[in-house]
N, C-alpha and C positions, 0 to 999 in steps of 0.2 A: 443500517447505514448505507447509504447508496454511496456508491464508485463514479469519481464522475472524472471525463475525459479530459486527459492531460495535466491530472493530480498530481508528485512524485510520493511514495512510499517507500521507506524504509525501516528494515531491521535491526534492531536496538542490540541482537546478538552478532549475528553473521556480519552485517552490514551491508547486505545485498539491498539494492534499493530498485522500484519497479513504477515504471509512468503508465498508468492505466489510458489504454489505446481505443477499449470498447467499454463502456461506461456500465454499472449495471448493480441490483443489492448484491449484497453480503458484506463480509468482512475477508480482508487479504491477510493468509496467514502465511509465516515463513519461522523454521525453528520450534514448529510449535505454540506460537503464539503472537497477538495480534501485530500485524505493523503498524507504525504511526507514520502520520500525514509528515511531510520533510516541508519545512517552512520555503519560500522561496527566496 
C-alpha cells in the first residue's frame, strides 16, 4: 500500500493519529499493528 501525502492515520488502540508528510510504500504501524486511514 503506498502512503500518500497529506493522508490522516490513526490508531484504533492508543489513538495517536499521524498525517503523512513524505509520501512513500509500506504500511504505518503503531501498537503493534496496522493504522487505518481516518476518514476526512
Amino acid at each position: 500500500m503506498a502512503n500518500e501525502v497529506g493522508k490522516r492515520y490513526a490508531c484504533t488502540q492508543c489513538g495517536a493519529e499521524y498525517v503523512v508528510v513524505k509520501g512513500g510504500e509500506g504500511e504505518l504501524k503503531c501498537c503493534g499493528q496496522a493504522m487505518e486511514i481516518k476518514a476526512k
